[in-house]
N, C-alpha and C positions, 0 to 999 in steps of 0.2 A: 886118699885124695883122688879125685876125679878127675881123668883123663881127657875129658872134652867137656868143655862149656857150649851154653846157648848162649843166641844174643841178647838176651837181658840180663844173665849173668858177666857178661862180655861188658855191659852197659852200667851195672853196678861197679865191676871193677874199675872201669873209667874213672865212674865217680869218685871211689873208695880213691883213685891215683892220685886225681884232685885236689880233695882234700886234705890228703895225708902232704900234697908237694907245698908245703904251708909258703917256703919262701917264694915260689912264682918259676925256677928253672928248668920244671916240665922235666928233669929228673932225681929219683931217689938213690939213697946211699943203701948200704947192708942195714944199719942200725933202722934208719927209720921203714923200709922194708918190713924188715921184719915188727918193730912196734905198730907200723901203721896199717899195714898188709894183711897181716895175720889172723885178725878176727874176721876178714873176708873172705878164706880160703880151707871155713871150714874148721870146726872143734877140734878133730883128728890129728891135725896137721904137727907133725913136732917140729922142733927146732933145726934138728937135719934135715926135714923134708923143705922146711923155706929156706935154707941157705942155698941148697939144691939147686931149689926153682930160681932161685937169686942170680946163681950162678951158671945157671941155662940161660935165663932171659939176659944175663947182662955178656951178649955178642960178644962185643969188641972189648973184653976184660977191662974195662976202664974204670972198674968198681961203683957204677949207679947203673941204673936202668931209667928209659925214658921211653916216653907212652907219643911214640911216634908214628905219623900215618906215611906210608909210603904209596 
């Protein structure tokens, strides 16, 4: 997996956030993370490596992550 993204991969993953957050709460769980996630982050990626990143990106352990602008 690659270390730094660009901003149109930055841009796709937006998307990819999007549409995977099907119900509208602007955050995702573990499961759908990882089903909805995952085909964006690259062939390579195994299922440790997105729990991983799941569990980096999700701060405040409150088990989702949300695609927030600060």
């Amino acid at each position: 997996m690659e270390r730094e993204i660009n901003l149109s991969q930055l841009q796709a993953m937006k998307e990819a956030f999007d549409t995977a957050d099907e119900e509208g709460t602007g955050e995702l769980d573990m499961d759908t993370f990882r089903a909805k996630m995952a085909p964006h982050l690259g062939s390579g990626i195994t299922d440790t490596e997105l729990v991983q990143l799941f569990m980096k990106i999700d701060a405040d352990c409150g088990g989702t992550v949300d695609w927030a602008y600060r």
